[in-house]
N, C-alpha and C positions, 0 to 999 in steps of 0.2 A: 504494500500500500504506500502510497504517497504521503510524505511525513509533511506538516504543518507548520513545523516549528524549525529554525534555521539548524540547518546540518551542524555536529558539531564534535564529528572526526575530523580523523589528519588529513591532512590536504598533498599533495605533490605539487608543488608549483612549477611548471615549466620556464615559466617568464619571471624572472625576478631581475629586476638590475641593480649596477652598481659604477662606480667609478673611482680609481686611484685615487687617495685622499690629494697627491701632490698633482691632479688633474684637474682642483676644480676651477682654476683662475682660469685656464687656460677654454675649458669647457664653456664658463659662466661669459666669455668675452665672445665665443663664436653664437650661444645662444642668443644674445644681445645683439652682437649683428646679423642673426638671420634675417634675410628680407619677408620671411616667408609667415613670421609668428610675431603677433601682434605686442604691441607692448608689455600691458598689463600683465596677458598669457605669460613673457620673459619675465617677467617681476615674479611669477609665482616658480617658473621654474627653476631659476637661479635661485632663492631666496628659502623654498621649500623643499622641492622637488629632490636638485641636486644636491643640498643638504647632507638629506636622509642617504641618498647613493653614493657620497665620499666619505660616510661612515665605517671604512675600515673593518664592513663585514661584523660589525658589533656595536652599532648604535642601539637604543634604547625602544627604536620602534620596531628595526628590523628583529631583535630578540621577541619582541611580542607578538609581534607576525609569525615567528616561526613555533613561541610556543614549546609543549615540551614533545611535542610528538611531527608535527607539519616539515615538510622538507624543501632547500628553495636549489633550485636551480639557478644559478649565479651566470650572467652574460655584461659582457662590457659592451655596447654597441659605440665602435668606433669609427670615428669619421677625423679627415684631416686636412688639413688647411697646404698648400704648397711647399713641400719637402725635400731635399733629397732623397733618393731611394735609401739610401743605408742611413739616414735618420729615421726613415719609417720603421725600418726593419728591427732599429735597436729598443724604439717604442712598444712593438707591437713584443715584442722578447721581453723588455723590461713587465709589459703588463700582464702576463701568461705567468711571469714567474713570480708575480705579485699575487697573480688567481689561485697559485699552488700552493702560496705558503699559508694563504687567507683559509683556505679549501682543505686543507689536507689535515686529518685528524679530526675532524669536528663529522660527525655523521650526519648532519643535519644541511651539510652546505655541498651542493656539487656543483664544483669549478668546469669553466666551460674557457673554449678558445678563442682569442681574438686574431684577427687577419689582417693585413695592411690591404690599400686599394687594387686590387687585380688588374684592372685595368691600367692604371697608372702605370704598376713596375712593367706590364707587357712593349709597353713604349719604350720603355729608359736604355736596352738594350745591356751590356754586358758589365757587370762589374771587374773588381781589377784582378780577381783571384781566375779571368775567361767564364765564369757562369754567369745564367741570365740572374736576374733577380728575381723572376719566379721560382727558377728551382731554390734560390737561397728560402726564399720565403715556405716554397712548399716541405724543405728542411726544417725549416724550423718550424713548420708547423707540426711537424711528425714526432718532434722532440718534445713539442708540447705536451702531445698523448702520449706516448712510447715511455718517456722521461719521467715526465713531470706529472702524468697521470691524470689529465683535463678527461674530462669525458662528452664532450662535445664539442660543436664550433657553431658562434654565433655569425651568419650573415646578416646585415645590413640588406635592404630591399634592393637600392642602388649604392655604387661607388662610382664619384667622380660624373654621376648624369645617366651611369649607363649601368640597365637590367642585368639580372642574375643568365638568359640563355646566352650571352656573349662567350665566346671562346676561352677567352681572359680566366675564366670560371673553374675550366675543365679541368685541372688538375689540382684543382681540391675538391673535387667533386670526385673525382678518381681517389686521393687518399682517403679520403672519409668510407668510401665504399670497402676501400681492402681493410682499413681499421675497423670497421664495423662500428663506427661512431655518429652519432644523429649530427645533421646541422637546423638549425633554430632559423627560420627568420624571420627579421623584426623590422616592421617601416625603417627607413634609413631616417638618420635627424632632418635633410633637408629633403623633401620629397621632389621628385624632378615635376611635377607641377605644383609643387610650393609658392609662389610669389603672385598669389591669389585675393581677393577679397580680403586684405586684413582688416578693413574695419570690423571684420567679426573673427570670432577664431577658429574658421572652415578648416585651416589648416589640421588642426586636431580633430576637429569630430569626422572630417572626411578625408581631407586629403592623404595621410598617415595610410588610411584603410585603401584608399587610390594607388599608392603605391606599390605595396604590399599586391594587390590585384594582380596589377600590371607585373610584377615580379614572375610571381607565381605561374602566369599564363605566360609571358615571355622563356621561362625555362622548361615547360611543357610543350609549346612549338617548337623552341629549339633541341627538341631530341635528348632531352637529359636524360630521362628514362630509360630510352632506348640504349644509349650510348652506357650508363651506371643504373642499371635494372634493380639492384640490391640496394640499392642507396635509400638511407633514413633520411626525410626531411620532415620536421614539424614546421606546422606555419601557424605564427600567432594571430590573433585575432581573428579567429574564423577563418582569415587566408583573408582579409578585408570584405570578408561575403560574396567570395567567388563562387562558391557551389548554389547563389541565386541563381550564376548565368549560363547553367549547361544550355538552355534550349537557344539561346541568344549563337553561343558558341557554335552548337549543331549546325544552325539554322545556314550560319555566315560561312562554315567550311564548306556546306553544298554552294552556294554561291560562289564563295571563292573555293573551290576544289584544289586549286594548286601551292593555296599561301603554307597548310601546316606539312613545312620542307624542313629537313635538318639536313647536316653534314656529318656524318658518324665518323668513327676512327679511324676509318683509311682514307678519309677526304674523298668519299664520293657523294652526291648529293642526293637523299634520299625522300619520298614522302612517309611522314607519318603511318605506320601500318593499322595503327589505332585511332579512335577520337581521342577529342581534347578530355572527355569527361574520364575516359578510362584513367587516364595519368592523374587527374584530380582525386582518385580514389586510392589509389597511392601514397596520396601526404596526410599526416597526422595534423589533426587538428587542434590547437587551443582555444578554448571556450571562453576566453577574458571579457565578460561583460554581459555576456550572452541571457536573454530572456531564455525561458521554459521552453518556448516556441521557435526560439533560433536552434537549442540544441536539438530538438524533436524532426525538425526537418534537415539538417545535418545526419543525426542519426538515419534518415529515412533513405540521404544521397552514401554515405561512405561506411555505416557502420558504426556502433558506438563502441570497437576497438580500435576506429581511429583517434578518437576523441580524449582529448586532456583536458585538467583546470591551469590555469596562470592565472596569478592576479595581477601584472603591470605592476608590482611594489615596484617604489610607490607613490608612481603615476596613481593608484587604487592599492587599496586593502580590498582583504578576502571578504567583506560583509555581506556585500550584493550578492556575491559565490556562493555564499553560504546558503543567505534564504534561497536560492533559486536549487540548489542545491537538496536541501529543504524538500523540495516539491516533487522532488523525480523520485521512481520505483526505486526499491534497495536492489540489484542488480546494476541498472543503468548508474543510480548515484554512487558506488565501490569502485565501479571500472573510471567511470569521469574522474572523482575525485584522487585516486590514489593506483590506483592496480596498474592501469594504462601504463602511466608514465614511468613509472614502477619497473614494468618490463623491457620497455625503450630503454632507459638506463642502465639495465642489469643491474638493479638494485637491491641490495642485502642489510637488511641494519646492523651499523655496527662494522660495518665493512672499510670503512676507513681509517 
């Protein structure tokens, strides 16, 4: 039966954020000049927001959030401003081994991976040792996991302007697959249509989920599937309520028959052997905000083995989670709240 009264087991959070305590000057100064996010909006997230995320993994809210029993999944979403390649690279290394020492030992935190711009280093060409700066990069992400014992890796929606199907991509999508490690992803901080209506703050209620969309369906037409078939991705926020637009999607590939093309691994140029919807049913879900009614037709498109809870800590607390939570069958509410993601992670308590 359907419980009444707000859920009030452990939770698995998928989505939890955080940021380097020695990151936030530098954070709080890009958030202020986005063009994309209205004043006020910057006032709270510099002020609040970020706060609670350069808490060193043990602020006073995130400890109540987690509780004696709840588990948070930990992701940096990283974004940067015009670098050299090998200042990014010492950045994104410096913060992985920030994630591990924050992470390791505590069973209630599990450390995830950060990645410099893929795109960017596919440009920059060769470092001084003859390697590109992707293989450096794709190294050191391996050392992440292998090493350092992250158990994921957060993408960003975009980097630098440009989608998760880009090429730029393929070779963390390749390690993740042999690692057998999920990748997370999460609207990027500036969305490529970000610099919208800021007299209101569209950017957050929609655009963020606009993004995310566009993500997800651009790495679905470009063959990701096809090319890493094994590959875990969860996608936050309902995937920004892409599984509304299978019939849109259908509707547009019979019309356009020839647009869902990818390039597989021998560079030959192939069609899609599947719809767009089959590949959607493929990515794990988070439920971050989600009405009774969102999860119910989600479950109805992919399963509610795809489905997970995030709460956006702390963008949101678990509250809304709860009561909605609350309202679903005890099978459906077990596997949402905790089992799911539970198994995504190969999780064991006490295991750290």
């Amino acid at each position: 039966m359907s419980g009444k009264q707000p859920y009030d087991g452990p939770i698995f959070d998928v989505q939890a954020h955080a940021i380097k305590p020695s990151s936030y000057d530098v954070v709080a100064t890009a958030i202020r000049e986005s063009a994309g996010i209205e004043d006020g909006t910057a006032d709270v997230i510099i002020n609040d927001i970020c706060k609670k995320l350069a808490d060193d993994l043990q602020g006073e809210d995130r400890l109540m959030a987690l509780g004696r029993a709840n588990i948070q999944v930990v992701t940096i979403n990283t974004f940067f401003p015009p670098l050299p390649a090998p200042v990014m690279l010492k950045i994104v290394h410096d913060l992985n081994i920030w994630m591990c020492e924050k992470t390791t030992g505590n069973p209630q935190l599990i450390g995830t991976a950060s990645i410099p711009s893929p795109p960017f280093l596919a440009t920059v060409g060769l470092a001084t040792d003859g390697k590109t700066f992707i293989e450096k990069a794709i190294a050191g992400l391996r050392h992440s996991i292998t090493n350092l014992g992250l158990k994921g890796v957060l993408f960003a929606s975009n980097y630098d302007g440009v989608f998760l199907g880009d090429a730029a991509f393929d070779p963390y999508f390749a390690l993740a697959e042999e690692l057998g490690v999920p990748i997370i992803i999460h609207p990027a901080i500036d969305p490529v249509d970000g610099n919208f209506v800021r007299r209101k703050n569209i950017p957050t209620y929609s655009g963020f989920l606009n993004d995310q969309r566009t993500a997800l369906l651009d790495l679905v037409m470009a063959g990701t599937y096809e090319k890493y078939p094994k590959l875990t991705i969860i996608a936050t926020h309902l995937g920004g309520g892409i599984l509304t637009s299978l019939g849109r999607f259908k509707a547009l590939s019979g019309r356009f028959p020839a647009d869902p093309w990818y390039t597989d691994l021998k560079g030959n140029k192939r069609l899609l052997p599947n719809p767009i919807d089959f590949y959607l049913r493929k990515i794990y879900y988070d439920c971050n905000n989600a009405e009774v009614s969102d999860i119910q037709h989600a479950v109805s498109v992919v399963g509610i083995e795809h489905l997970c809870t995030g709460s956006d800590y702390p963008w949101t607390d678990d509250k809304f989670t709860r009561v909605v939570l609350g309202q679903l069958d005890d099978s459906t509410r077990s596997k949402l709240a905790y089992e799911n993601a539970s198994s995504l992670f190969k999780y064991r308590l006490g295991r750290m």
